[in-house]
C-alpha positions in Angstrom: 2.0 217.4 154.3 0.0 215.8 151.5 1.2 218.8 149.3 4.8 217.2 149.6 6.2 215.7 146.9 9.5 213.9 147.4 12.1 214.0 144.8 14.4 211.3 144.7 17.7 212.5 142.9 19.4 208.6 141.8 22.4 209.8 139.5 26.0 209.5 140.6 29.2 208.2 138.4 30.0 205.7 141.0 34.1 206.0 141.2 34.1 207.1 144.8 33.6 203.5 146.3 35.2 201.5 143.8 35.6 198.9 142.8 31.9 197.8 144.5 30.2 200.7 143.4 30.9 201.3 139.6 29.2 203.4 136.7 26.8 200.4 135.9 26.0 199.8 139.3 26.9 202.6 141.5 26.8 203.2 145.5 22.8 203.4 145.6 21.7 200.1 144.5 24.3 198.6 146.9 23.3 197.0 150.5 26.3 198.7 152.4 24.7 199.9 155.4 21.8 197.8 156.4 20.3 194.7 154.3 18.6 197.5 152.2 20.0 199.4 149.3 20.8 202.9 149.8 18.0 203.5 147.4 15.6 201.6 149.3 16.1 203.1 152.4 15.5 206.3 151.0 12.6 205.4 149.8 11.2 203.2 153.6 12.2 206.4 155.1 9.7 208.3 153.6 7.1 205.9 155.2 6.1 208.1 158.5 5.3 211.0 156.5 1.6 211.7 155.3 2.8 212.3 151.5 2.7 212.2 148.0 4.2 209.0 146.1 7.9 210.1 144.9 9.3 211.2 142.0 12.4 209.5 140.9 15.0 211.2 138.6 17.7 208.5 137.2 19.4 207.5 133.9 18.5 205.0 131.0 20.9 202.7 132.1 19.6 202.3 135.5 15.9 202.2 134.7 15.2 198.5 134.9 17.6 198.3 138.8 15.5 201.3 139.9 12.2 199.6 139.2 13.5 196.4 140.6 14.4 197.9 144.0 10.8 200.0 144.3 8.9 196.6 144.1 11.4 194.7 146.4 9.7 197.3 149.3 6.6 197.2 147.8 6.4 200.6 146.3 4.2 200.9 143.1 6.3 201.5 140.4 5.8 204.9 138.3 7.0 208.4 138.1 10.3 207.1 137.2 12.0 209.9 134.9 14.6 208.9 132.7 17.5 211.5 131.8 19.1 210.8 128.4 22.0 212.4 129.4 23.4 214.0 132.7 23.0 217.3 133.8 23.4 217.8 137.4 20.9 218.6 139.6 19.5 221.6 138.8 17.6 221.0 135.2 16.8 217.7 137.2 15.0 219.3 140.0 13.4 221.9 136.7 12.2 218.5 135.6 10.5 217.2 138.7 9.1 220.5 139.5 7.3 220.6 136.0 6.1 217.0 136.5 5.2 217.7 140.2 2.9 220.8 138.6 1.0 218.7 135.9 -0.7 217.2 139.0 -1.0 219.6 142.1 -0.6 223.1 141.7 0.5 224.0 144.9 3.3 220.9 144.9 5.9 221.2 147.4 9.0 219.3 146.4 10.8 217.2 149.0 14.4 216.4 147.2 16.6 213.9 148.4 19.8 212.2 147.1 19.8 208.6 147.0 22.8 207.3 148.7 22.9 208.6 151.9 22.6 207.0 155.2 20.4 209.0 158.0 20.7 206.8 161.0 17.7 208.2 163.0 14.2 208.5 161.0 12.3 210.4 163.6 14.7 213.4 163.8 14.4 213.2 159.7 10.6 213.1 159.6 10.4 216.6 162.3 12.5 218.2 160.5 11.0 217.3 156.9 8.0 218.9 158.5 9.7 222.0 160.0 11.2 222.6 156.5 7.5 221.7 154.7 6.0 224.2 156.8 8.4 227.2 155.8 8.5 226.1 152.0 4.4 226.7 151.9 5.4 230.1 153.4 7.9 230.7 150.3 11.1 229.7 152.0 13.7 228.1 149.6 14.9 225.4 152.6 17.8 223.4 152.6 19.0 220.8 155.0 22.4 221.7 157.1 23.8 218.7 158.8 25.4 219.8 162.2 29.2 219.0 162.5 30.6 216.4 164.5 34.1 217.5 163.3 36.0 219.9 161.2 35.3 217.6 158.0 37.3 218.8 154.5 35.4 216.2 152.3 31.7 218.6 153.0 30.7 221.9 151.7 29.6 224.0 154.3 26.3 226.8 154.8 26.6 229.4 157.0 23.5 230.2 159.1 22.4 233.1 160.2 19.6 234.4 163.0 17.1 232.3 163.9 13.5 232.2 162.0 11.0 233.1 164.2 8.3 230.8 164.8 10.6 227.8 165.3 12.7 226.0 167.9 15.8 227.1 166.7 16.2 224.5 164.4 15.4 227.3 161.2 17.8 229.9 160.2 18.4 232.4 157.8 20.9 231.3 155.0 23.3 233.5 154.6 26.6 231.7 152.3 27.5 228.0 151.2 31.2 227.7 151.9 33.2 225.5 149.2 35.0 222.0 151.0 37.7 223.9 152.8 40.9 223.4 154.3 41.5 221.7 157.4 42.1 224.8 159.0 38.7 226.5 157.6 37.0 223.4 158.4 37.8 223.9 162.3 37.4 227.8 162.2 33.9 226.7 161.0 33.5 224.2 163.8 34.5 226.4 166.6 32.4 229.6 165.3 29.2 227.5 165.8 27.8 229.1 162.5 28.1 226.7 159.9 26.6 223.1 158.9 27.4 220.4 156.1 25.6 220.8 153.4 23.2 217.9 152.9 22.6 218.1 149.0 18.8 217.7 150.4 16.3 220.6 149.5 12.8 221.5 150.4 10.7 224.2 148.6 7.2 225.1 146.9 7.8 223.6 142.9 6.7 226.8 141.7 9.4 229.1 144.2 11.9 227.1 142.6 10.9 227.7 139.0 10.4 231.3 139.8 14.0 231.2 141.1 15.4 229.1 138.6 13.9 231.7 136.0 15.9 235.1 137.1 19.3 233.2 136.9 18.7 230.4 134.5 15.6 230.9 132.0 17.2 228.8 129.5 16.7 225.4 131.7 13.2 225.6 132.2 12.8 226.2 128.6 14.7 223.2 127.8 13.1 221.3 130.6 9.6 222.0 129.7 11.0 221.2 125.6 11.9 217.8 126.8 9.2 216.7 129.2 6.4 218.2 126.4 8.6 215.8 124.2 8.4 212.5 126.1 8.0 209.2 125.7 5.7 206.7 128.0 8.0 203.6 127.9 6.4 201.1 130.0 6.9 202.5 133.3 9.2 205.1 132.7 9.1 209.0 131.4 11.9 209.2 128.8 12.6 212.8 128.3 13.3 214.1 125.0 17.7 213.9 124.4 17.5 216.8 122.2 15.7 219.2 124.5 17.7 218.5 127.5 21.1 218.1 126.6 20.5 221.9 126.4 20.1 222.2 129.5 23.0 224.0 131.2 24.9 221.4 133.5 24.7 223.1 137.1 24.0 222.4 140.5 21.4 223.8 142.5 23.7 225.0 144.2 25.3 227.7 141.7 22.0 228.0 139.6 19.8 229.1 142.4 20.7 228.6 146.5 23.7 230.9 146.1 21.6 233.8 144.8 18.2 233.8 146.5 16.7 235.7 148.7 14.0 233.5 150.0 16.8 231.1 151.5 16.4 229.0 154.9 18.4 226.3 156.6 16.7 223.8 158.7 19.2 222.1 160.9 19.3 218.4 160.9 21.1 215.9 163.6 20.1 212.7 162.4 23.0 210.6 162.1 23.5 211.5 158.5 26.7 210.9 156.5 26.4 210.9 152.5 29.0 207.7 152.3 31.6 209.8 150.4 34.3 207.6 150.8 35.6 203.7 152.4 36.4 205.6 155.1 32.8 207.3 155.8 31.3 203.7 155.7 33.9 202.2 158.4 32.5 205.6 160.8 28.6 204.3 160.0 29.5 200.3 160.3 29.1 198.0 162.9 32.6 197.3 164.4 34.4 194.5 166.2 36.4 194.8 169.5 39.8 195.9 167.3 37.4 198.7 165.6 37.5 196.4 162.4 34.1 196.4 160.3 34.0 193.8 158.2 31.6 192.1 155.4 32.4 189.1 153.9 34.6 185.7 154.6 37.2 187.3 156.3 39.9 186.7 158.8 41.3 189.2 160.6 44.4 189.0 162.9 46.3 191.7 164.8 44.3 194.2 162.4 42.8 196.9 163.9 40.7 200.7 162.6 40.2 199.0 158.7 37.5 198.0 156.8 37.5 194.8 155.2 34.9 193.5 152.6 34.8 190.3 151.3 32.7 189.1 148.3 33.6 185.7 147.1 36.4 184.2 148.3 38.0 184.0 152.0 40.1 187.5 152.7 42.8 187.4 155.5 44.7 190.2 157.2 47.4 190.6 159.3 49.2 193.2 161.2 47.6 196.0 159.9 45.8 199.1 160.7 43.6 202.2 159.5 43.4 200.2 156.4 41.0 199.5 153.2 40.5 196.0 151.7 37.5 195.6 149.0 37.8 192.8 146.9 35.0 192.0 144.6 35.3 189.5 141.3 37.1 191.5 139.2 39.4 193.9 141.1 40.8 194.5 144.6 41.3 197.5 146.5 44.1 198.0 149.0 44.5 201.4 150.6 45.3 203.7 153.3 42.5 205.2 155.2 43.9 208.2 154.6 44.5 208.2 151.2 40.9 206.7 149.9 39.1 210.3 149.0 41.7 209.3 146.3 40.1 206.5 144.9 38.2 208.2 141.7 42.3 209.1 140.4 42.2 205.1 140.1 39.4 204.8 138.2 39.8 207.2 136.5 43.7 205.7 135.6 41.4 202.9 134.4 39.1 204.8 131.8 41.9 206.5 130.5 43.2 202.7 129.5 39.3 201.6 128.5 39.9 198.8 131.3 36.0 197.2 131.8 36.3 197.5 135.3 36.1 201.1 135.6 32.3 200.7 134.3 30.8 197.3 135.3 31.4 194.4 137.5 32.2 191.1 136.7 28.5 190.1 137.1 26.7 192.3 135.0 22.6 193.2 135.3 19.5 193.4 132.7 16.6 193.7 132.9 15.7 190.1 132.5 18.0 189.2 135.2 21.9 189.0 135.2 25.0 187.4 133.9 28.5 186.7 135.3 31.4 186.1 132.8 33.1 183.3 134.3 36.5 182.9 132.2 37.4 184.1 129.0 39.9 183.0 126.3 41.3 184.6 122.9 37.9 183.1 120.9 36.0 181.5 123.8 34.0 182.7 127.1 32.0 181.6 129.5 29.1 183.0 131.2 26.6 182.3 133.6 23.3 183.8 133.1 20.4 183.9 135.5 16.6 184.5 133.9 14.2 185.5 136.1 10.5 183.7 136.0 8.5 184.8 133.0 11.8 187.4 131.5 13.0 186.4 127.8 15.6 187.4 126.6 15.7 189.6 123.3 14.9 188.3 119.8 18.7 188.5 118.8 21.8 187.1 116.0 25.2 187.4 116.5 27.9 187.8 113.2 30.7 186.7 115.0 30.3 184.3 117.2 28.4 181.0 118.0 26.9 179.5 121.3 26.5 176.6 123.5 23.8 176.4 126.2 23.4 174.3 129.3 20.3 174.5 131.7 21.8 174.1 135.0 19.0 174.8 136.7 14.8 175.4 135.9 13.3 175.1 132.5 14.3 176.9 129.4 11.8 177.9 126.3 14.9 178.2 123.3 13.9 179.8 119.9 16.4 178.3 117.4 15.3 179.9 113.8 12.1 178.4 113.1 11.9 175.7 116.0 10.9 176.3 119.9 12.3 174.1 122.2 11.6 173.4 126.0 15.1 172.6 128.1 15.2 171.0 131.1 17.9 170.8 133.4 21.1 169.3 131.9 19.9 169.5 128.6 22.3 171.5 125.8 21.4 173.9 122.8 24.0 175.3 120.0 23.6 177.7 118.5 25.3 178.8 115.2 26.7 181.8 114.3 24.1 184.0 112.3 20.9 182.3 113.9 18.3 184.1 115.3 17.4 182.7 118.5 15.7 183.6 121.7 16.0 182.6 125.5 12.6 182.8 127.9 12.3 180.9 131.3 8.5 179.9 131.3 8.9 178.4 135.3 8.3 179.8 138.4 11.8 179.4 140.1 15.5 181.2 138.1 16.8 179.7 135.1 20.3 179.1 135.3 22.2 178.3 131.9 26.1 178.5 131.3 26.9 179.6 127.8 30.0 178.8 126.1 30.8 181.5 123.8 33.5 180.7 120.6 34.3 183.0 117.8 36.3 186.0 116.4 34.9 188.5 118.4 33.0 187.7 121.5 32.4 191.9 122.2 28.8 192.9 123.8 27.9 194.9 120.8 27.9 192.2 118.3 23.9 191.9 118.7 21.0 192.6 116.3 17.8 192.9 118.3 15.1 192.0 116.7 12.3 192.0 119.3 12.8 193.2 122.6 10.0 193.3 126.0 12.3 196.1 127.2 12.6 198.7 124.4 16.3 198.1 123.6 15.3 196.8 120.0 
């Protein structure tokens, strides 16, 4: 097992649990099923198995939230690979499988999405090992789920005779089956031959790339282009934008599991669901007595089969049932149970009109800690930001607007042009349009400030960085 490598796969658009998962800040980074991210208990599952540290595959824009969760759980942060554009997961996997080579040659790849919940750990870990033991004999293994029903939201594979050796948990893979119709989906219930398809993967690094190289040559090329072409920043791998945005935009999937002949299935009953929808996270909640879950300041009354999740202010229901409520800062959500596989038409409704809340939440995250825009005006806004001990902000001007601070709470170090000044709670900065200033909390404890923001255009992108601890300048 020390030849295993996992792969953790942390992309994802975030539109299928909207409005709480979002673009930004999608499904993985959010505590829905256990105190926990998704991501994080991904990564704790992994903890039983005698293995190599993982390999993480996620975008720019997430760098700094997937470094913050690793150290929460007291993972060491590295091997954090940066895509500079999306490309599904097979030039990803190309990616890892390169990286995984660089540093054992007989690297077994372990890959795993990031935002699924797998209820129990110890049916994950036998069959991780199951599947690890047929990869090192050249299998290309992937992960079926057995059904508990005739689901249409899953793809399904279609397993074939046993692989001898096992105890029947490893079969032959003989098709993946597209998400069918309700119909299919209980034709492949009833014949006993088929499992979910996981998304989760198991193979030697170099099987892949062998695989990967009769149907899709031109992604390792580009792969190898853009990892030869990387730059070290800080803790992350930043491949090279040029090189992989070459890189055809496939799954594994089409690129390679549909067309080899080394394929295996390992089946897996481990209370797995891969929180597709609202409705996928009521089946894997706690519930009360009326088969309510519910998060939050709520209060239900003669409501009954619906999930309800409340953020910030009290929610109440009544008379209702099988329904959705998510409210969050910025947006709520009110829908049918069986009408939320819909959601991403929303949001998508929302992109078309460039409406903010299709891509971030109201509370937005950096590096350095967060902010939350408060209220906003025609020429004035408020925020609240949050600094984290020993973050600063970027050396920065603004053209079009100027800005008043307020500590609220901790100590503030304040570059104003030439001057440095130390803050202390309840004292005030302004700060004129055109100066270049700075914000760095020096304590030990979260600097709090609220920042009144007044001019002609108050827009994120009016910024010049000047000097920057996270390479944004």
């Amino acid at each position: 097992m020390k030849n295993v490598t996992p792969v953790i796969l942390s992309g994802g658009s975030g539109t299928r649990l909207w409005p709480l998962s979002r673009p930004l800040y999608p499904k993985q980074f959010l505590p829905l099923h256990s105190n926990n991210t998704l991501f994080q208990e991904t990564a704790l599952r992994l903890g039983g198995l005698d293995i190599a540290p993982p390999i993480i595959i996620s975008n720019q824009e997430h760098r700094f939230i997937v470094a913050e969760n690793m150290q929460k759980i007291g993972f060491e942060i590295k091997n954090i690979i940066l895509e500079p554009v999306g490309r599904n997961t097979a030039p990803a996997i190309a990616v890892a499988a390169l990286y995984a080579l660089k540093n054992n040659d007989d690297a077994i790849l372990l890959v795993l999405p990031a935002d699924h919940v797998i209820e129990d750990v110890k049916a994950f870990e036998n069959a991780v090992k199951l599947a690890a033991d047929f990869a090192g004999k050249g299998h290309m293994v992937t992960f079926g789920i057995k059904p508990t029903h005739a689901h249409t939201g899953y793809g399904y594979i279609e397993a074939g005779n046993a692989i001898k050796g096992n105890q029947g948990s490893a079969f032959e893979l003989v098709a993946f089956k597209e998400k069918p119709d309700l119909q299919t989906a209980e034709s492949f219930v009833e014949s006993g031959k088929y499992l979910w398809n996981s998304g989760m993967f198991c193979f030697k690094a170099k099987r892949f790339l062998e695989e990967l190289e009769k149907y899709h040559p031109n992604i390792i090329e580009h792969a190898q282009d853009s990892l030869d072409n990387s730059q070290k920043d800080m803790d992350f791998v930043r491949l090279n934008k040029d090189d992989f945005v070459q890189c055809a935009d496939i799954s594994i999937d089409y690129a390679v599991m549909e067309h080899t002949k080394h394929g295996a299935v390992v089946s897996l009953a481990a209370g797995w669901n891969d929180i597709g929808s609202w409705d996928a996270l009521w089946q894997v909640n706690n519930k009360d007595a009326n088969h309510n879950a519910i998060k939050g300041d709520v209060i239900a009354h003669s409501t009954t089969n619906s999930f309800i999740h409340g953020t910030d202010k009290l929610v109440c229901t009544l008379g209702l049932d099988n329904t959705v409520i998510i409210d969050t800062q910025d947006a709520l959500l009110v829908a049918h149970k069986d009408h939320v596989q819909n959601v991403k038409d929303i949001v998508a409704a929302l992109k078309k009109e460039n409406r903010k809340e299709a891509e971030h939440h109201r509370t937005v995250y950096r590096p350095w800690g967060h902010y939350d825009s408060i209220c906003f005006g025609e020429r004035d806004q408020v925020k609240r930001i949050s600094v984290k001990p020993g973050a600063k902000l970027s050396l920065q001007k603004h053209f079009h607007r100027s800005e008043h601070w307020v500590v609220v709470k901790g100590t503030a170090r304040v570059i104003r042009g030439e001057e440095t000044l130390t803050l202390a709670e309840n004292e005030s900065v302004y700060l004129p349009l055109g100066t270049v200033h700075a914000l760095e909390n020096p304590g030990k404890i979260m600097l709090e400030i609220i920042e009144v923001q007044t001019g002609s255009y108050l827009g994120e992108d009016d910024i010049v960085r000047f000097e920057d601890l996270y390479g944004r300048a």
